[in-house]
Backbone as JSON Lines, residues from 0, in Angstrom:
{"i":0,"aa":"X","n":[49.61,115.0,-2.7],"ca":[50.59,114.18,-3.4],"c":[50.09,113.91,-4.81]}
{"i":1,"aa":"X","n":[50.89,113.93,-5.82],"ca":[50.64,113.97,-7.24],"c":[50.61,112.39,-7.8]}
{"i":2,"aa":"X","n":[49.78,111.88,-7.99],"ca":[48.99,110.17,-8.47],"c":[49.75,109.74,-9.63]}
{"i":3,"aa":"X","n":[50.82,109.54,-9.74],"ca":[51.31,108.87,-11.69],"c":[50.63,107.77,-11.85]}
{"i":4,"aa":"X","n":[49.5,107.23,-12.62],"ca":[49.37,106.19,-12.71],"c":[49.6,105.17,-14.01]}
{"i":5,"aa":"X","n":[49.64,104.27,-14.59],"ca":[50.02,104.12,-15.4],"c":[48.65,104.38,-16.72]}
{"i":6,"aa":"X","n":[49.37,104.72,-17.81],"ca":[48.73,105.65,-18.93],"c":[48.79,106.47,-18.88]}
{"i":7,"aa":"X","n":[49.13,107.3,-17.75],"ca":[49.56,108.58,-17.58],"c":[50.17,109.78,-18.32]}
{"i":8,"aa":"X","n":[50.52,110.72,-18.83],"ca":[51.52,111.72,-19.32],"c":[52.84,111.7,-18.22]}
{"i":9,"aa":"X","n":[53.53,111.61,-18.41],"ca":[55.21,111.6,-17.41],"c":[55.18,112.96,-17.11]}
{"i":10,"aa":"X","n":[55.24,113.32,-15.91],"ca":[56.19,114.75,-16.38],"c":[57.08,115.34,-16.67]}
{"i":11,"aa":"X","n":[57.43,116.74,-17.3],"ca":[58.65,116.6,-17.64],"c":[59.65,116.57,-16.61]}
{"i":12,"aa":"X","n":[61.23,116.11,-16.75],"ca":[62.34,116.46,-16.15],"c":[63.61,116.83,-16.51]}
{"i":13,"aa":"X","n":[64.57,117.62,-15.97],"ca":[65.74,118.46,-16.34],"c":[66.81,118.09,-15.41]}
{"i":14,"aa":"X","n":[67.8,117.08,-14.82],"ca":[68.12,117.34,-13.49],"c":[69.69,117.05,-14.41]}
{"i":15,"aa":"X","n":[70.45,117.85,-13.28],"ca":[71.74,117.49,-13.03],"c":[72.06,116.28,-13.18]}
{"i":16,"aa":"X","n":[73.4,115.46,-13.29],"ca":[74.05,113.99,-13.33],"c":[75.49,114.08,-12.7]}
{"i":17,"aa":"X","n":[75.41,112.78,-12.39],"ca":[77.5,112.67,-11.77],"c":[77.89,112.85,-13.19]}
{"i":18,"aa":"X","n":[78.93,113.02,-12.99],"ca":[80.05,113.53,-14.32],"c":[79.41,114.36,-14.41]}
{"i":19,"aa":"X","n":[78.9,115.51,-14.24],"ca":[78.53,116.82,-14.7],"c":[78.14,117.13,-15.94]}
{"i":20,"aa":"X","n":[76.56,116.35,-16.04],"ca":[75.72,116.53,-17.29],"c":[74.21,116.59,-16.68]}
{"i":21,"aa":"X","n":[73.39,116.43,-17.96],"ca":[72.36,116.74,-17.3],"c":[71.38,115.52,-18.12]}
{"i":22,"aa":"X","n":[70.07,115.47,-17.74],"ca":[69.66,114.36,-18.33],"c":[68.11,114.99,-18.48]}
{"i":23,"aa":"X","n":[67.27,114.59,-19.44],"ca":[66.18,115.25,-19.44],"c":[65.16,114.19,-20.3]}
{"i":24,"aa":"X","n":[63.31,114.69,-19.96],"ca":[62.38,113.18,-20.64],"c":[62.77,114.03,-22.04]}
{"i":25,"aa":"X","n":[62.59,115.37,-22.29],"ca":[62.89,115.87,-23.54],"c":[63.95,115.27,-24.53]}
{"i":26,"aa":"X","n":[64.9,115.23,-24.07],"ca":[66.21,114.81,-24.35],"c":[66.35,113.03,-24.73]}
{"i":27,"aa":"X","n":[65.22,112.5,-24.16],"ca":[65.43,111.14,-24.38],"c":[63.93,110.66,-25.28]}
{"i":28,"aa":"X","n":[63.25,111.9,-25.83],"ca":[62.16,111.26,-26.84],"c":[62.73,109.78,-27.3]}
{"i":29,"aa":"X","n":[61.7,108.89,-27.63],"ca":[62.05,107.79,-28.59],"c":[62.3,106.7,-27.84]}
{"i":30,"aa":"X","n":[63.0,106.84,-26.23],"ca":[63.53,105.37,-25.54],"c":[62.81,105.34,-24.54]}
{"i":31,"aa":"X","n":[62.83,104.2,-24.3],"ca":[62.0,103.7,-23.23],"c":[63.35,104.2,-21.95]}
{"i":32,"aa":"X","n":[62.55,104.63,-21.07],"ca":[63.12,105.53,-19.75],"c":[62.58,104.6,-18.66]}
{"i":33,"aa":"X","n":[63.77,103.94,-17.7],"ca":[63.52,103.77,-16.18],"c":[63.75,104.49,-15.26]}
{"i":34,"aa":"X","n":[62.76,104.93,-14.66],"ca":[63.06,106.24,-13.59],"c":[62.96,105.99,-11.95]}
{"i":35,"aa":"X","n":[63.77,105.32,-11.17],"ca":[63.59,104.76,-10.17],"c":[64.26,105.61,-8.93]}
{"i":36,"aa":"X","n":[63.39,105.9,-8.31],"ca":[63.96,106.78,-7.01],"c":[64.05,106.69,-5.87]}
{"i":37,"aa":"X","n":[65.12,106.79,-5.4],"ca":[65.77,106.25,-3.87],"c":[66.02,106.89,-2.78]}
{"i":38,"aa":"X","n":[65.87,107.06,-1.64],"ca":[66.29,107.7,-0.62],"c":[67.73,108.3,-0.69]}
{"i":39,"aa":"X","n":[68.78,107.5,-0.41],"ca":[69.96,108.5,-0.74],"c":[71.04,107.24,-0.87]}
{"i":40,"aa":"X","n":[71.6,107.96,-1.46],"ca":[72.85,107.18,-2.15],"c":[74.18,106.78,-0.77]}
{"i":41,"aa":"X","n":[74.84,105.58,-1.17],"ca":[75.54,105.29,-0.41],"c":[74.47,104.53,1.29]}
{"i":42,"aa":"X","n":[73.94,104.13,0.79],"ca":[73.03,103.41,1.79],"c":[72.93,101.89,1.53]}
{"i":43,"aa":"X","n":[72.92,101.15,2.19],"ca":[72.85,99.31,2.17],"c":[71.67,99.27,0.82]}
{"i":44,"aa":"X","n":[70.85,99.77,0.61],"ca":[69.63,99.09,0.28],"c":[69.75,99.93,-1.2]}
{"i":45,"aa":"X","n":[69.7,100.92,-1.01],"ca":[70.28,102.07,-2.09],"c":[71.44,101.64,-3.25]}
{"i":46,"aa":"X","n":[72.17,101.3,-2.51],"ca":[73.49,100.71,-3.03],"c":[72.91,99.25,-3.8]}
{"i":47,"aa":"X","n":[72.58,98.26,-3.38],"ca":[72.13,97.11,-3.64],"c":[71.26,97.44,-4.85]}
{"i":48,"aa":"X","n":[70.44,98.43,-4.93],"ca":[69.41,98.46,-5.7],"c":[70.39,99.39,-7.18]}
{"i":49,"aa":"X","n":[71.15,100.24,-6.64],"ca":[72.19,100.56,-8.02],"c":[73.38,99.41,-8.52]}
{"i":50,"aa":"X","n":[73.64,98.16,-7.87],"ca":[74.67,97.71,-8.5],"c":[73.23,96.61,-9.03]}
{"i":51,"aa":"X","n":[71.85,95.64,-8.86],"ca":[71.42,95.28,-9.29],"c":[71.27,95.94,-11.06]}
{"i":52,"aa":"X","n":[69.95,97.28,-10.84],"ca":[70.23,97.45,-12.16],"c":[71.63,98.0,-13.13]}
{"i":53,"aa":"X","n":[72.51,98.19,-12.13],"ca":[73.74,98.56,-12.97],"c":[74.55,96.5,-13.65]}
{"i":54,"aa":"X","n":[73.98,95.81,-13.22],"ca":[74.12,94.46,-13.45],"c":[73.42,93.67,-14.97]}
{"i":55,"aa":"X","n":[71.87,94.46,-14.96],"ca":[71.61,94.08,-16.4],"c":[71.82,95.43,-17.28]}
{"i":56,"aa":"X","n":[72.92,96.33,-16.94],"ca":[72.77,97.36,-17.84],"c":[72.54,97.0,-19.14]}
{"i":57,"aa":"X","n":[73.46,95.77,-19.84],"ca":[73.59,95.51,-21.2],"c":[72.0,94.91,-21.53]}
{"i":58,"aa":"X","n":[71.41,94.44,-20.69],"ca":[70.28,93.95,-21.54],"c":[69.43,95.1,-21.07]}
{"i":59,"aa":"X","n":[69.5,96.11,-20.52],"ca":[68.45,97.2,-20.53],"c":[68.63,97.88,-22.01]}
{"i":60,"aa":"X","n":[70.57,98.39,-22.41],"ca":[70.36,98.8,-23.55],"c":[70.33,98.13,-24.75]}
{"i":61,"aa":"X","n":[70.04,96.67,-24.59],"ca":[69.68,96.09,-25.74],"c":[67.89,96.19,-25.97]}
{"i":62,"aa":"X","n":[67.27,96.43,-25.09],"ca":[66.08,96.63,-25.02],"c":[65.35,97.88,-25.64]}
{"i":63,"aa":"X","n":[66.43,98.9,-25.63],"ca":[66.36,100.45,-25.58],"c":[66.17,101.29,-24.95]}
{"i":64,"aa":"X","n":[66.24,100.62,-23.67],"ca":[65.92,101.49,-22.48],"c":[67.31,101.89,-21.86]}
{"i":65,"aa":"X","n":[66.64,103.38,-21.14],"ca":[68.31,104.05,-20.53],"c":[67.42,104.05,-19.36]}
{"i":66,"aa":"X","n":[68.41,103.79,-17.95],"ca":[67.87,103.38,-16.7],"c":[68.38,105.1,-15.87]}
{"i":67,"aa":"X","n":[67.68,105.72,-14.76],"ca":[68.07,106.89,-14.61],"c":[67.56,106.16,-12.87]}
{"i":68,"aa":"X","n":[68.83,106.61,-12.06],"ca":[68.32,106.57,-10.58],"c":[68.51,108.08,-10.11]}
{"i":69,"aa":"X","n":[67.3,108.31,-9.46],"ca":[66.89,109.98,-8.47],"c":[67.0,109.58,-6.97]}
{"i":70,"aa":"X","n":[68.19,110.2,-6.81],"ca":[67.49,110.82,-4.96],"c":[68.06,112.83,-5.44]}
{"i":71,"aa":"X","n":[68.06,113.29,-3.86],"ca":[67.97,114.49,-3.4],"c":[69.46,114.92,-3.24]}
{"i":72,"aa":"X","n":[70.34,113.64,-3.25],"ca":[71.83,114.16,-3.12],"c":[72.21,114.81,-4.15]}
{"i":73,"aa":"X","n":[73.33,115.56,-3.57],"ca":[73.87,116.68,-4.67],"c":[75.03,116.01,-5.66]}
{"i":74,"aa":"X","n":[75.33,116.34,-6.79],"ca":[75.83,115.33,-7.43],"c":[77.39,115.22,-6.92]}
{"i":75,"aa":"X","n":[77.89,115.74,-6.2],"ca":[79.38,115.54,-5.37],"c":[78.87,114.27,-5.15]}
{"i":76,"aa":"X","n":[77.81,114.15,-4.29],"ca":[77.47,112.53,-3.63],"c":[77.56,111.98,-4.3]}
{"i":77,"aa":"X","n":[76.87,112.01,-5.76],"ca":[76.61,110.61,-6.79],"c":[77.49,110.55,-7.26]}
{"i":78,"aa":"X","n":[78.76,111.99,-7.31],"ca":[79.98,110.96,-8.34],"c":[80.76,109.99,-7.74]}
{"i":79,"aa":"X","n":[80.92,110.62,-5.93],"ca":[81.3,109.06,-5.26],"c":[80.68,108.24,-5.09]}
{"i":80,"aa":"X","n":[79.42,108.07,-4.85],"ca":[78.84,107.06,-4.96],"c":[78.7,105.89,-6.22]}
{"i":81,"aa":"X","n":[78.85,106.64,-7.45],"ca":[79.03,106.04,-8.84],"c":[80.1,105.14,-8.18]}
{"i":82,"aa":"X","n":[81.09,105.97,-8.28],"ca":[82.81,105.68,-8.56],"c":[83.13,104.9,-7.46]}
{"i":83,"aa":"X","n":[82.59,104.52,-6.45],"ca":[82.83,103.7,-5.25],"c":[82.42,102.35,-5.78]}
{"i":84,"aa":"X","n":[80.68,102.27,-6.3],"ca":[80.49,100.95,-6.72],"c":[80.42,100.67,-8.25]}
{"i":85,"aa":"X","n":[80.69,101.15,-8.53],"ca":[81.26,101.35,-10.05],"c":[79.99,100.88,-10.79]}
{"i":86,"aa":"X","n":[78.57,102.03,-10.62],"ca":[77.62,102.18,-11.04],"c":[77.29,102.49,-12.46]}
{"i":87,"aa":"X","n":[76.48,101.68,-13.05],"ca":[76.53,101.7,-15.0],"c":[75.2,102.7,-14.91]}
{"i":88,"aa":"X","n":[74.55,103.25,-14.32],"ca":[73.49,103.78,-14.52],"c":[73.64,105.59,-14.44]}
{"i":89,"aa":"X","n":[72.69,106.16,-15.14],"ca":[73.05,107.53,-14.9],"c":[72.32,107.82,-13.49]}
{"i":90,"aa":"X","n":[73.1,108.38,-12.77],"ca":[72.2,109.08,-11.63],"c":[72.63,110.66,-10.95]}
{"i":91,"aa":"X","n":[70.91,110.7,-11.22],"ca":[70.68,112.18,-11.31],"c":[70.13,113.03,-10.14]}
{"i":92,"aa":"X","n":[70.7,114.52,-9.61],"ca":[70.1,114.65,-8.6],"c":[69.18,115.95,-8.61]}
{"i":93,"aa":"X","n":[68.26,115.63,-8.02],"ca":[66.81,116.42,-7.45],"c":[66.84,117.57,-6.22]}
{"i":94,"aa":"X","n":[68.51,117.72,-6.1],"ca":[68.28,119.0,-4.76],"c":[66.96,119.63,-4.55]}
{"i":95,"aa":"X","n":[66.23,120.38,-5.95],"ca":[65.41,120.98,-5.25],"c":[63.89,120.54,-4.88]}
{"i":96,"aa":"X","n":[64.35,119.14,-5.37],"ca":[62.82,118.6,-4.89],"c":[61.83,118.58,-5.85]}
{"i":97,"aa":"X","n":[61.9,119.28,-7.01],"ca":[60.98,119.51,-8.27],"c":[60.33,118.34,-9.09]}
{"i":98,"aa":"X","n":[61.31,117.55,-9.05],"ca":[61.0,115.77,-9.82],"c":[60.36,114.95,-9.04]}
{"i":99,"aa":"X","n":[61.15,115.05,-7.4],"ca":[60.16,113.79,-6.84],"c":[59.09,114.68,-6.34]}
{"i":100,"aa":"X","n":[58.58,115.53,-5.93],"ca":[57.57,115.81,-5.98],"c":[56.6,115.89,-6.9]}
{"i":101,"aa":"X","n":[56.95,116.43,-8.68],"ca":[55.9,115.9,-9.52],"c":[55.62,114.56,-9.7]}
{"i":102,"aa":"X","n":[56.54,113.76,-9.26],"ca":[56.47,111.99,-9.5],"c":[55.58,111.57,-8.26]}
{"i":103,"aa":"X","n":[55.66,112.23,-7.37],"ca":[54.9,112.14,-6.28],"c":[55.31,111.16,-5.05]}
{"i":104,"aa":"X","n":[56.46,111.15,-5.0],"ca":[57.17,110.86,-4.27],"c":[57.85,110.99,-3.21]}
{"i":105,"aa":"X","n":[58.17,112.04,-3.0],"ca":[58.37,113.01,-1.65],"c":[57.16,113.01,-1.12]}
{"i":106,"aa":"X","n":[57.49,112.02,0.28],"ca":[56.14,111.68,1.42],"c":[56.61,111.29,2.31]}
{"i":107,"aa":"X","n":[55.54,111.76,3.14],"ca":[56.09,111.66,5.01],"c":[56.4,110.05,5.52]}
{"i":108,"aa":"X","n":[56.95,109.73,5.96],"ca":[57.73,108.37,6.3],"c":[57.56,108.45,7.89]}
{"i":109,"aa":"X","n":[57.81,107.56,8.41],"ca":[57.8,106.9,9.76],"c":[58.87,105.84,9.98]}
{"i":110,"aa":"X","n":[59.76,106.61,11.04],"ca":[60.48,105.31,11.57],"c":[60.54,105.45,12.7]}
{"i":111,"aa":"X","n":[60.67,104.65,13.27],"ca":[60.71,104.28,15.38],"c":[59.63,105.72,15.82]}
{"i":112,"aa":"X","n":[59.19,105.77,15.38],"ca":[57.85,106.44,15.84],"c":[57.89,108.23,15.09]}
{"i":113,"aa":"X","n":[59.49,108.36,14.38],"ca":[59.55,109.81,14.23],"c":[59.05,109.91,12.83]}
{"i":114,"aa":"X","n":[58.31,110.74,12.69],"ca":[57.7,111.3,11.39],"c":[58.54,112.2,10.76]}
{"i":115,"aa":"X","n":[58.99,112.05,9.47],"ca":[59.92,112.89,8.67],"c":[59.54,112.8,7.3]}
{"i":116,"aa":"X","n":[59.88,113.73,6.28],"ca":[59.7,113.61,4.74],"c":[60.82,113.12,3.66]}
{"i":117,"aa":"X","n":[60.66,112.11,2.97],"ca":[61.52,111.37,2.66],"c":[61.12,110.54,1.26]}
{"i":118,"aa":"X","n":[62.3,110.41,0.5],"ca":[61.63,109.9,-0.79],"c":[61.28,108.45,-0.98]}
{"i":119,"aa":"X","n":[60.11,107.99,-1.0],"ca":[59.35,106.95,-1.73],"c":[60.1,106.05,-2.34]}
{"i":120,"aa":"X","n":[60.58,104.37,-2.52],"ca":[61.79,104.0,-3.06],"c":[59.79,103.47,-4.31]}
{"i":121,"aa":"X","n":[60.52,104.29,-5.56],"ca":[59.77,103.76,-6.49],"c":[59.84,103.76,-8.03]}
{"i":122,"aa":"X","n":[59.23,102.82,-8.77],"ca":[60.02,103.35,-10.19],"c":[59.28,103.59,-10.99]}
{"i":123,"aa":"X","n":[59.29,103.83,-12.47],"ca":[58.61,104.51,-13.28],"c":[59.12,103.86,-14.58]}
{"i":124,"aa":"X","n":[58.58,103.29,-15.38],"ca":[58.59,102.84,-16.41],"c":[57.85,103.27,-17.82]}
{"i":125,"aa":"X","n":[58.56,104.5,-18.2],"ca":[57.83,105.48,-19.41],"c":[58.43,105.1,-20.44]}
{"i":126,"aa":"X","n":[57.59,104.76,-21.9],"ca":[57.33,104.98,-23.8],"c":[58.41,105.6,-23.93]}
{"i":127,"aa":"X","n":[58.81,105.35,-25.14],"ca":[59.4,106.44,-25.9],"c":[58.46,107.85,-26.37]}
{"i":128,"aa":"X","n":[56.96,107.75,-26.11],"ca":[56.27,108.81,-26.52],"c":[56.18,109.42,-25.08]}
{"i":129,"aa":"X","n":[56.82,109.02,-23.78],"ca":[56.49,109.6,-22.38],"c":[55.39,109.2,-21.89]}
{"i":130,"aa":"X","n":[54.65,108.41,-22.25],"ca":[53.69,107.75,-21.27],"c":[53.85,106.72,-20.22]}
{"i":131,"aa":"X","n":[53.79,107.05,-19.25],"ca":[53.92,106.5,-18.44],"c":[52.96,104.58,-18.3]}
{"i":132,"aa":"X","n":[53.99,103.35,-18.1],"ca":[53.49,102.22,-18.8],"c":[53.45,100.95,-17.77]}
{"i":133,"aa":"X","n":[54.4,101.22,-16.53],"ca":[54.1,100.91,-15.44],"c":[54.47,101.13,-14.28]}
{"i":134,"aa":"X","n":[54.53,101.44,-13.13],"ca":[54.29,102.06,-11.83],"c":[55.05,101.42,-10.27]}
{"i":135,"aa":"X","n":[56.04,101.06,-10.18],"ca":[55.87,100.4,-9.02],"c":[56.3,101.36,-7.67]}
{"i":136,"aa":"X","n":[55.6,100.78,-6.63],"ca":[55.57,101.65,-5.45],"c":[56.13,101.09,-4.22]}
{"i":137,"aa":"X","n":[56.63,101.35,-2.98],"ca":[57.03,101.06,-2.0],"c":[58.03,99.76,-2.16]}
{"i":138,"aa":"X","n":[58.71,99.95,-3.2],"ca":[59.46,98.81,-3.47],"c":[60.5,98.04,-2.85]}
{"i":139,"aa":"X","n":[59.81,97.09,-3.3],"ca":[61.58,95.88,-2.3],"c":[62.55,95.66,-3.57]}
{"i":140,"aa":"X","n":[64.06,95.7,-2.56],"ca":[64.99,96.13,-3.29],"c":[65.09,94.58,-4.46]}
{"i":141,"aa":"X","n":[65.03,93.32,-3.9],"ca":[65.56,91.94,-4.14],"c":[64.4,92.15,-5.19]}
{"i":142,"aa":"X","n":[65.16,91.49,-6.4],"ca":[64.47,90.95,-7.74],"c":[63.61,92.3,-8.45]}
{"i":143,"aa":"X","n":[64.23,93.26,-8.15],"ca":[62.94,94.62,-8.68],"c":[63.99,94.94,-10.19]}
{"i":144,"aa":"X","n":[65.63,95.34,-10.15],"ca":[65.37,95.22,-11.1],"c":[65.43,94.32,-12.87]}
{"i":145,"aa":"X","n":[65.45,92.98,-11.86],"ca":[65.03,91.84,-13.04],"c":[63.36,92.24,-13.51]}
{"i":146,"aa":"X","n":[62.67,92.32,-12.45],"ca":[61.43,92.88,-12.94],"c":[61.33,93.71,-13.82]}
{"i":147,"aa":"X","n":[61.83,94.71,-13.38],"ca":[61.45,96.27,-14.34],"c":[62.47,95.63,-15.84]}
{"i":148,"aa":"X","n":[63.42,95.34,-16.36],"ca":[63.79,94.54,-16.98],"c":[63.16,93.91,-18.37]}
{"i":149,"aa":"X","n":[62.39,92.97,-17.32],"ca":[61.24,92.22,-18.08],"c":[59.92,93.18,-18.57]}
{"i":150,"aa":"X","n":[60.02,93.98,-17.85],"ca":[58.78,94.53,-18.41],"c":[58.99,95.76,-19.27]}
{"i":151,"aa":"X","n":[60.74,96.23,-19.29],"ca":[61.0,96.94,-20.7],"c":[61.08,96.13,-21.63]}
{"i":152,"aa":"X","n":[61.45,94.98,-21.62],"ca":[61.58,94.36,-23.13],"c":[60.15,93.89,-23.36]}
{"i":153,"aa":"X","n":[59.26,94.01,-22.77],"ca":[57.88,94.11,-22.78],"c":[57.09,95.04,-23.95]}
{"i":154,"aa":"X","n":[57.78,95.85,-23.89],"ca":[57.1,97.23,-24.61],"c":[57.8,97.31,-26.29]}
């Protein structure tokens, strides 16, 4: 599994988006980037955690930060999923696994005893130069993203 820690270099990313665009760290030199990644869209917790940060969108982009949510769904999923909860955030999808695995995120999970591979709910808080600035891991959905928030207008 690949370690991001903070100070880090980001790696790069290229992925697909609902509305049929694409989003990239290249593409966003200069702003501070939230990169938070979720199991799959249209889920209780999933959902909760896209209408939270879709809630301070305006003070993310008063901050300068553009907020990006990753799972593995294909973007058919995310445009209903957008358009169902009427999501302010771009979200982008990872079919082939390339992002959350350099983020290091794609890891084996456990539930009721069955072992399966599954994405990490975690976020990433990268510079406008792509350095990676802070890290959070195994995250709980409540108050995470007032957190991450506070700690873009931080930078």
């Amino acid at each position: 599994m690949t370690e991001i820690t903070e100070g880090s270099k980001a790696p790069a990313f290229d992925m697909a988006t609902a509305g049929g665009g694409r989003v990239s760290l290249d593409g966003l030199k200069g702003r501070t980037v939230v990169l938070y990644f979720y199991p799959k869209a249209d889920t209780p917790a999933c959902t909760t955690e896209g209408q939270d940060f879709s809630a301070l969108i305006g003070d993310f982009d008063e901050s300068g930060a553009v907020v990006i949510g990753v799972s593995r769904d294909p973007v058919r999923k995310l445009d209903r999923f957008k358009a169902k909860y009427d999501l302010k955030v771009i979200l982008a999808s990872d079919e082939p696994e390339d992002v959350t695995g350099a983020f290091g995120v794609w890891v084996q999970k456990k539930l009721y005893g069955r072992e399966y591979m599954g994405i990490e709910r975690a976020t990433f808080l990268i510079d406008g130069a792509g350095v990676v600035r802070r890290v959070w891991r195994k995250v709980s959905v409540k108050n995470h993203a007032a957190e991450v928030l506070a700690a873009a207008q931080s930078l």
